[in-house]
C-alpha positions in Angstrom: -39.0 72.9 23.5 -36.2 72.2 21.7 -34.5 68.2 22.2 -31.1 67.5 22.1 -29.9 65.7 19.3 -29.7 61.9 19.7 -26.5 60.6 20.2 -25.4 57.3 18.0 -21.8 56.9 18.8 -22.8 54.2 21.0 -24.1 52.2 17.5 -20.9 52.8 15.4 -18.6 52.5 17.9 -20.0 48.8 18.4 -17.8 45.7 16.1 -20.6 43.8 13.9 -17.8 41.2 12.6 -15.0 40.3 14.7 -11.4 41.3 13.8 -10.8 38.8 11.2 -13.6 38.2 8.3 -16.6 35.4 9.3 -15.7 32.8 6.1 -12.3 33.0 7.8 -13.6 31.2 10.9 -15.2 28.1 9.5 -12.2 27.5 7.5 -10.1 25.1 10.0 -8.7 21.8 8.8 -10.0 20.6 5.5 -13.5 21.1 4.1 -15.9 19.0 3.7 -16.7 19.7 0.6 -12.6 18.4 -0.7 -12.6 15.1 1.1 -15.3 13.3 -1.2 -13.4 14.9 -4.4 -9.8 13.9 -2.8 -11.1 10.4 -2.2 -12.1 10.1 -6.4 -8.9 11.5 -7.1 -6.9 9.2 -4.9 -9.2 5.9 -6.2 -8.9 7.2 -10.2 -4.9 7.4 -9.8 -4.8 4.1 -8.1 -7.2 2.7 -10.8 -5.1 3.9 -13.9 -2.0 2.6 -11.9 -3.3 -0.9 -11.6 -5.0 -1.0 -14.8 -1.1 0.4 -16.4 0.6 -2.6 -13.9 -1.4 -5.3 -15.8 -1.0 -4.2 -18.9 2.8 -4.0 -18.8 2.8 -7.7 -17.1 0.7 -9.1 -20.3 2.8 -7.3 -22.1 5.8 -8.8 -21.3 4.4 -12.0 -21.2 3.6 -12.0 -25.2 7.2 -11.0 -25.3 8.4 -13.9 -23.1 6.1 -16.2 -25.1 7.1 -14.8 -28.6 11.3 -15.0 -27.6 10.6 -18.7 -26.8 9.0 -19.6 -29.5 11.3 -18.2 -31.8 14.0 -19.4 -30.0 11.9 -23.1 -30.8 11.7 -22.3 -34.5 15.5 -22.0 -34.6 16.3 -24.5 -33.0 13.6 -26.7 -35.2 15.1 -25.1 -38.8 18.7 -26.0 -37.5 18.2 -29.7 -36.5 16.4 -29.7 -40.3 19.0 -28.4 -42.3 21.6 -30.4 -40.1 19.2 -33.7 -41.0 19.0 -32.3 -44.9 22.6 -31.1 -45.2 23.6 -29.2 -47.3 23.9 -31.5 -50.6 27.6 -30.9 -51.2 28.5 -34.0 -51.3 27.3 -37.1 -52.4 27.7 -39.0 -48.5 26.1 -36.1 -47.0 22.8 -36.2 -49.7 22.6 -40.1 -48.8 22.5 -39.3 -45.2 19.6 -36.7 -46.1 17.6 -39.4 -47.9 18.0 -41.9 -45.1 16.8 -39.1 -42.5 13.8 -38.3 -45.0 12.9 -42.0 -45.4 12.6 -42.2 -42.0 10.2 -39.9 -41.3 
């Protein structure tokens, strides 16, 4: 006797994966394998951005501390050369003496 054939519609007409694809579905919100790399991101950024705050504050710091002590050293050379003089005359040499005497 002679069997029918089997039928498989039943098997193909069945969905395996839903509509969308399965790596679609575990994909909500952010992953966890991003939030320990975004957190070194984040803490390297603010490291280089502290570490480039205090070196521009030292920075201008030796710049404030070499304008004033130029500014000193002028000051220092021009009370000299108005204790010195400048030898033109014979008064103003005298006055020099006196000044270098004294010290």
């Amino acid at each position: 006797m002679l069997r029918p054939a089997r039928q498989f519609h039943h098997i193909t007409t069945t969905k395996v994966y839903p509509a969308y694809l399965p790596y679609l579905h575990a994909s909500k919100g952010l992953s966890r394998r991003w939030i320990a790399p975004t957190f070194v991101l984040a803490a390297v950024g603010l490291g280089i951005t502290f570490l480039r705050t205090t070196r521009r504050e030292q920075v201008d710091r030796m710049v404030a501390a070499r304008q004033q002590e130029s500014e000193h050293l002028k000051l220092r050379t021009k009370l000299l050369q108005d204790a010195y003089g400048d030898r033109t005359s014979l008064d103003e040499l005298e006055k020099a003496i006196e000044v270098y005497e004294t010290r």
